[in-house]
C-alpha positions in Angstrom: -35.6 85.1 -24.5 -34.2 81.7 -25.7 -31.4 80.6 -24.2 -27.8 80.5 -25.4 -26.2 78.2 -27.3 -22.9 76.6 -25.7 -20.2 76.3 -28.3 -16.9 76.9 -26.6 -15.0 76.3 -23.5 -14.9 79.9 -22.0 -19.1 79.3 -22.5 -18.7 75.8 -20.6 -16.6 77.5 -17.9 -19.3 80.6 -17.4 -21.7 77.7 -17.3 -20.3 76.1 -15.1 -19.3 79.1 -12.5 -23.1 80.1 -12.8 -24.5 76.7 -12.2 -21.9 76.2 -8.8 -22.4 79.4 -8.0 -18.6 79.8 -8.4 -15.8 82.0 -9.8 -15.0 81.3 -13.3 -11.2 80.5 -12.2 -12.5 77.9 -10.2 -14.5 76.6 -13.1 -11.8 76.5 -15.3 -9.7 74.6 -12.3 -12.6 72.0 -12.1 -12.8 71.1 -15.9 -9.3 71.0 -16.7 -8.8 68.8 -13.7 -11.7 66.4 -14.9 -10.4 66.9 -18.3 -6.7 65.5 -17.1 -7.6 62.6 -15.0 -10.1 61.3 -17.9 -7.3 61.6 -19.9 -5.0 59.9 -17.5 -7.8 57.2 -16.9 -8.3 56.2 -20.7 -4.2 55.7 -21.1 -4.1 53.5 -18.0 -6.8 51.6 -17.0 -7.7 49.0 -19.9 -11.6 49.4 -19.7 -10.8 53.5 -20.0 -12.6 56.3 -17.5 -16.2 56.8 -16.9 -17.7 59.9 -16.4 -21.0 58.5 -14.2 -24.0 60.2 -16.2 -22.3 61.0 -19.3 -20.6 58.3 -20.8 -16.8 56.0 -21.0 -13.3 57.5 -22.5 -11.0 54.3 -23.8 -8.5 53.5 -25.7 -9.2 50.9 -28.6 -7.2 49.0 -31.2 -8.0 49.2 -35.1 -6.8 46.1 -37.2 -4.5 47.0 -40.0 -6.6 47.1 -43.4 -6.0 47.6 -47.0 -8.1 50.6 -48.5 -8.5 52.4 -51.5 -7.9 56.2 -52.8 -11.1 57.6 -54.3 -9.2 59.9 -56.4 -7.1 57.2 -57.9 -8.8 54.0 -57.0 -5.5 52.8 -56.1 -5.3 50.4 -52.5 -3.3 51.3 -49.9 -2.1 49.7 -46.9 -3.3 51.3 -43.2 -1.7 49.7 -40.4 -3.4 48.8 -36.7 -3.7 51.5 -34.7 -4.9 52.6 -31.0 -7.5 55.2 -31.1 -9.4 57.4 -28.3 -13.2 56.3 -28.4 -15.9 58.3 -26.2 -19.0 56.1 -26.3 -22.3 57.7 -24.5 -24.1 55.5 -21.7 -28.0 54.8 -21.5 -28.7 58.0 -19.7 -27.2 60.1 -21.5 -28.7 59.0 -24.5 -32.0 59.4 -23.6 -31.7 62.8 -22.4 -30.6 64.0 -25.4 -33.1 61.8 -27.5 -36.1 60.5 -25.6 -36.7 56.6 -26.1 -39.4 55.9 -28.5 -42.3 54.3 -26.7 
């Protein structure tokens, strides 16, 4: 049998509660809790929140740039922005994709 698939959060939760050998309620405790305080993390600490294994939540500034409409090919303005960046760490990486050798 080939094993599931996990698309959604109720399917990270029974997962989870399998893997712990915990209720699902506690599951769902555990990952909204992690999910909060990564989320607290990236707003407050400059250098954002690392999740050891998995990778680094932060907060980064985009310049203000000038762009253009496909449709009309006329340029528009975009002005500088914070966005949330998730960026993957070593290990992670090569458990997803091995390293070529």
């Amino acid at each position: 049998m080939a094993k599931q698939v996990i698309k959604t959060k109720a399917q990270i939760i029974a997962a989870i509660a399998e893997k712990a050998e915990i209720t699902k309620v506690q599951a769902k405790t555990a990952l909204e809790s992690l999910l909060q305080i990564a989320y607290e993390g990236a707003k407050k600490d400059k250098d954002g929140f690392t999740v050891p294994g998995l990778g680094k939540l932060y907060i980064a500034s985009r310049k203000a740039r000038v762009g253009r409409n496909p449709r009309t090919n006329e340029t528009m303005k975009f002005p500088a922005k914070k966005v949330a960046k998730f960026k993957l760490c070593k290990a992670a990486k090569d458990a997803v994709v091995p390293p070529k050798k």
